[in-house]
N, C-alpha and C positions, 0 to 999 in steps of 0.2 A: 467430449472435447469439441471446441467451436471451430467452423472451417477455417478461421484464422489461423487457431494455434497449430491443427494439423496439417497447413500450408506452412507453418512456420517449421515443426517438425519432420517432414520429407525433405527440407532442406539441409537438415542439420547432417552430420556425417554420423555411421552407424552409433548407437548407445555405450560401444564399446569406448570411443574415441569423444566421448561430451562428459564433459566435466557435470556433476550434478551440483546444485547447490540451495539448501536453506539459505533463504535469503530474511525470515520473516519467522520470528519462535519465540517463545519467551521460559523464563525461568521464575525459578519461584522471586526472584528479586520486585518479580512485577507485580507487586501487591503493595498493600496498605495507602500511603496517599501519592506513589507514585499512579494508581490504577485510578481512571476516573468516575468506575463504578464504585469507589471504598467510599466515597462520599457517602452515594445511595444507604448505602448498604450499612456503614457502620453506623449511621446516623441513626437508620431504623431500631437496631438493634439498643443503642443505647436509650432512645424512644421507651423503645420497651420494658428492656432490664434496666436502669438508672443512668446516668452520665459519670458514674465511678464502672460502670459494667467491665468485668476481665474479660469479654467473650473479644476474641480479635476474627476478623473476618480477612480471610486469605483467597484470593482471586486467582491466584496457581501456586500448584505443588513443584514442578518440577524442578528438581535437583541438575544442577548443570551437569553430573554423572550421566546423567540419562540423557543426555541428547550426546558427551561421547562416545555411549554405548550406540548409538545408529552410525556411528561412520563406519563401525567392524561389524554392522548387524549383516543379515542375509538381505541377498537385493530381493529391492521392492519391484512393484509394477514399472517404473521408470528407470531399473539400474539399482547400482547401488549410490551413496551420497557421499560425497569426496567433499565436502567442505560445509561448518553450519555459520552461518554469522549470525550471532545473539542480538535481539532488537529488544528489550527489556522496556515496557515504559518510563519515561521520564517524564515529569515536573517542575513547575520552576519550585515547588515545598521541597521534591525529593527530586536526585539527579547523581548521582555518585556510584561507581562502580564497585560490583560487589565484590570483596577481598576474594571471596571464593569462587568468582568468574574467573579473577583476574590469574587466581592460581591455574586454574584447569587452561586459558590461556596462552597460559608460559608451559605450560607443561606439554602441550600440544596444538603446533603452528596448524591445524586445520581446522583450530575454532577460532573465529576472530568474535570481537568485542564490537559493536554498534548498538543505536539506539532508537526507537521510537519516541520521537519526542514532544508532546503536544503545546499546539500550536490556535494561535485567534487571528482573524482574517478579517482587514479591512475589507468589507461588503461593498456590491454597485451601490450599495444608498450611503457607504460614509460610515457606516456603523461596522462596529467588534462582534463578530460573533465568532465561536470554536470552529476552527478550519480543520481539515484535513492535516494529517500527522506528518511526518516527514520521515520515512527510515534514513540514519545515518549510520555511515559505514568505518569510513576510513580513506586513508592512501594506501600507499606501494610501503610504506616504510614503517617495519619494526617500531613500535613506541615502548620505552623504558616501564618497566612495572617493579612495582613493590617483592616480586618472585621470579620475576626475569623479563626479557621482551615479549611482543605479543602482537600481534596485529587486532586493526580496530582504533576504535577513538583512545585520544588521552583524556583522564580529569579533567588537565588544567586547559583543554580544549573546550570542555561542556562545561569549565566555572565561566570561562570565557564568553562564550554565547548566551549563558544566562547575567551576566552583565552587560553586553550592550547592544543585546536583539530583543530585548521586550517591549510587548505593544506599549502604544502611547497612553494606556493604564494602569501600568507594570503590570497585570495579573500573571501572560506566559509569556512564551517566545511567539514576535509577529511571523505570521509565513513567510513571508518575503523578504523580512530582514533577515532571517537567519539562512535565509535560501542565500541570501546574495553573498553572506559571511561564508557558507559552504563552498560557493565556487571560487572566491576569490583565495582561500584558501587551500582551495584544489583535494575535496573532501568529497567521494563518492558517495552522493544520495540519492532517493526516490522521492515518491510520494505515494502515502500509505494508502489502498483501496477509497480512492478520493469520493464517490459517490455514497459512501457509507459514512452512520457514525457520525456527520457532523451539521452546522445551521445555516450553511452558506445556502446563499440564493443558486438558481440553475445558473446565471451569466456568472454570478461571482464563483462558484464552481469550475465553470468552463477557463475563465481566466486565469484561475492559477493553474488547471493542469496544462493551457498554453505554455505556462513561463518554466515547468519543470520537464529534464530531458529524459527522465526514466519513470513509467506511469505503474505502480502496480494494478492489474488488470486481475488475476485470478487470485482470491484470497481464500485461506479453507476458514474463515467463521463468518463468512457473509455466503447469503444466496449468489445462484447463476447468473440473475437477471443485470445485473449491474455489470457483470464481466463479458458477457457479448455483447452491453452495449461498449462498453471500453476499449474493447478489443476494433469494433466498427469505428467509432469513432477515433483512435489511431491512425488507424487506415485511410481513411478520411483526410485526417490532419494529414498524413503525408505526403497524398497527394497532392492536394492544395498546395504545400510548402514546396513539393516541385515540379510547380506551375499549372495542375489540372485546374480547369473551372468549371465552377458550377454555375447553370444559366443562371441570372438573376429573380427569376421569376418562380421559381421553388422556392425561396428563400422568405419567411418572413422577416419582419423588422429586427428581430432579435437577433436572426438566422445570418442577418445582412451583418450585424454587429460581430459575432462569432466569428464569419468569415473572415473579413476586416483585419479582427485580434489575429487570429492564425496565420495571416500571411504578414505581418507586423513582427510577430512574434519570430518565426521562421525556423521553429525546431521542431526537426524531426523527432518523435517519439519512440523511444521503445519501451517492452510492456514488458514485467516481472512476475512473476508469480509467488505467493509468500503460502509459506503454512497457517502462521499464526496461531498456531496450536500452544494451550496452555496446558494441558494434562496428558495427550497423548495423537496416537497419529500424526506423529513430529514430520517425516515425507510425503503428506496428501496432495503438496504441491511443491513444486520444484520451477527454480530460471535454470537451465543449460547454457551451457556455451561452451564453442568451439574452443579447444585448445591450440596455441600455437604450432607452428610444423613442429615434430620430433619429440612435443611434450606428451607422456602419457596423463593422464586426469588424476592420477594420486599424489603426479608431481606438481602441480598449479596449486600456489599457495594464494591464499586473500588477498595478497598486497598484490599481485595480479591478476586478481579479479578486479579489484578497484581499479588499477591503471587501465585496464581495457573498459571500462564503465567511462572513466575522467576521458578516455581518447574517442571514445565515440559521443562522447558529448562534445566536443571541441571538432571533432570532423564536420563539413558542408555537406550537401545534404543529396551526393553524386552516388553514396552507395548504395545499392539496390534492395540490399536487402539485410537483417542485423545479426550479426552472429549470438545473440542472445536468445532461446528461446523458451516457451513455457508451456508447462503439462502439470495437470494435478486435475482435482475437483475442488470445488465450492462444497457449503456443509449445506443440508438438508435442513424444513423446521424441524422434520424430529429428530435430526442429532443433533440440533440446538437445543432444543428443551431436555435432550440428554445429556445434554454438555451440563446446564444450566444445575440438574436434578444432582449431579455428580460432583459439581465441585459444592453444593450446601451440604451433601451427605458427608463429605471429607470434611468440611467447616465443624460439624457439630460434633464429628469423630476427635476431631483437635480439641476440640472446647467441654470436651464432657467433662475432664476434672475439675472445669471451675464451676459448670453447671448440671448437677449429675440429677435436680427434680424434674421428674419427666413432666409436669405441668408447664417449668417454664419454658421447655424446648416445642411443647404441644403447640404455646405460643408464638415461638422468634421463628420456628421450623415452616409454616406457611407461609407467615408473611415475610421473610426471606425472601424463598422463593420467587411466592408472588413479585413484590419488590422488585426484584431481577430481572424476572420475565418479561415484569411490567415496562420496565427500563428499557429492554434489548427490542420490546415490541414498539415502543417509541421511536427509535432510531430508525425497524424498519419499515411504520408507517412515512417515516421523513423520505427513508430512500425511495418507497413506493410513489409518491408526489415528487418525486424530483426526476423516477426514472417516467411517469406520467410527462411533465412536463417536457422532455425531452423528447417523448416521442410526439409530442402535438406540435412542438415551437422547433426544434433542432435534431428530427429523428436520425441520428448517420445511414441505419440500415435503410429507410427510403431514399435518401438523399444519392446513396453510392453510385446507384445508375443511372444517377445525371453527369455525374463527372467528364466532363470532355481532357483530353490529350492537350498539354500546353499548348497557346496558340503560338503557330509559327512567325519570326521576325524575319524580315530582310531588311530593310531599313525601317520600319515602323509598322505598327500592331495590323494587323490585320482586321476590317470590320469586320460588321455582323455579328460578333459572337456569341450576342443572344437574340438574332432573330427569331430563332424558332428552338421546339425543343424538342428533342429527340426522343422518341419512342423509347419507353422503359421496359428491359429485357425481363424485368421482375412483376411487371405488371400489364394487361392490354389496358386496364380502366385509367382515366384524366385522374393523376394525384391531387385533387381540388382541396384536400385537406393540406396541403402545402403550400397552396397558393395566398398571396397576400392579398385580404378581403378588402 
């Protein structure tokens, strides 16, 4: 756990009184052309076996049973988990609630209905490329369902955004436009492990996680590396937004830009933690959060998690500190390639009655795999260059012990601010790699 989170965690009141919560899971809904790997994958496969091929390729198993069998399991390392919210993938091809969420929904208020929903990003250069996901949640209030109510989104909420939030291509939903349809409609969302997974540039990266008030930081299918920087750069951003500065002269041109965005922008962040588990280790990660006075945490329903998510995004930026906090792990490579090895074994177990000749699975069984691998190591060569970049152009963990204490006013700014620059308590040596050449 990074010193952020266990600063955020000694704050939090005993394990007893914190509400635990899945905030980030998925269900077997999350497959076929909802999943953006089904492309890869089934493409390969009919590649191989014909374009009539019955082999269907499933991206996860899990039964929505099984994720409410964790809220009565035995507690984990963190507690036990008093609420799941389903993020299932969504697409503008696929987007529709699963009848069989919707029931387990209505049948038990401490699962709600949300979604991961992906999303294209107008880029600094003007251009579309796949941005970072969006988790959508919900309000405070009960939604009507086909089996009773339920907390979580509505359909005719997600027909809605896929009519008139898609980029200026139609291919999905723009980040931005569907961000702005989310608040104005007072809808509790995040943004999904924004430095993973997707083709924005480092600034156009940076920019949108400015404009969103809840960042996920700790994800369990992405490495470490990306979540202490997330967690520093929060930090960061927060300060900034009330009032610290940093000398000018740390800063490169980009650095200068970043900073700029952030105090423009002027939202304090808070950081989520998601499972994101598709087959199992559904608790690897958990957000907490304080319950009200006198509430115990099996009485805090979703439609109060969301109100307290919609209220701190609307509060200024005078609290000190956020009643939401996060604990889990990130996944390892090698429970990635175990992840990866487990869901083709289960694929071919599904698919052996339609293909039971072991030559042709000798065949589709590697290059599956490979396929996958090959995919998921793409992604995290991109994060590798993007968390590279970060640290050359806009590293937080350097930058942090430059931050000076807002300057004082009495009638007007006080000079000097960046006459000189203060000795860094993280380093005796000149940060010359910082400086603007």
């Amino acid at each position: 756990m990074s010193a952020l989170s266990l600063q955020k965690w000694k704050r939090m009141k005993s394990k007893h009184r914190r509400v635990n919560i899945i905030t980030h899971v998925h269900t077997d809904a999350s497959t076929g052309e909802t999943s953006e790997l089904d492309e890869f994958i089934s493409g390969e496969i009919r590649w191989m076996d014909g374009e009539d091929s019955p082999i269907e390729w499933a991206e996860c198993f899990t039964p929505i049973e099984r994720l409410e069998k964790v809220l009565s399991a035995p507690d984990g390392p963190h507690g036990p988990v008093h609420m799941v919210v389903v993020t299932d993938h969504m697409r503008a091809a696929s987007h529709s609630l699963p009848d069989r969420n919707l029931a387990a929904a209505a049948r038990n208020h401490r699962i709600a209905l949300g979604a991961e929903l992906a999303t294209r990003t107008r880029d600094a250069d003007g251009k579309y490329r796949i941005g970072p996901e969006i988790l959508t949640y919900g309000d405070q209030n009960l939604q009507n369902g086909p089996h009773g109510p339920y907390y979580g989104l509505s359909q005719d909420l997600l027909d809605e955004l896929y009519e008139t939030c898609r980029d200026d291509e139609g291919f999905e939903l723009c980040t931005r436009r569907t961000q702005a349809a989310l608040r104005k409609k007072g809808i509790a969302h995040g943004l999904s492990h924004p430095l993973d997974g997707h083709e924005l540039s480092l600034e156009g990266t940076l920019a949108i996680i400015s404009e969103f008030d809840f960042i996920e930081t700790i994800n369990g299918g992405f490495t470490a590396d990306s979540a202490r920087t997330l967690e520093t750069y929060i930090e960061l951003n927060n300060a900034l937004v009330r009032g610290a500065v940093l000398p000018d002269r740390v800063l490169t041109e980009r650095g200068r830009r970043i900073v700029a965005r952030i105090r423009e922008s002027g939202r304090i962040l808070h950081a989520l933690a998601g499972s994101d588990a598709h087959s199992h280790d559904f608790a690897r990660a958990l957000t907490g959060m304080t319950p009200d006075s006198g509430q115990e945490p099996n009485d805090v329903n979703p439609g109060q998690f969301f109100a307290k998510m919609l209220r701190l995004a609307d509060e200024d930026n005078s609290r000190p500190e956020s009643p939401l906090a996060t604990m889990g792990k990130c996944v390892t490579n090698f429970a990635l390639v175990s992840d990866v090895v487990a869901i083709v074994m289960r694929n071919i177990l599904l698919n052996l009655k339609h293909r039971k000749n072991p030559l042709v699975w000798a065949t589709i069984l590697p290059n599956t795999f490979f396929k996958t691998r090959g995919e998921l190591r793409r992604r995290s060569d991109i994060q590798k260059r993007r968390l590279q970049q970060i640290e050359e152009d806009f590293d937080p963990v350097r930058l942090l012990p430059y931050l000076r204490p807002p300057v004082q006013r009495i009638d007007e700014e006080l000079p000097g601010v960046d006459a000189a620059l203060p000795e860094s308590p993280a380093t005796t040596a000149e940060p010359v790699d910082l400086l603007l050449n």
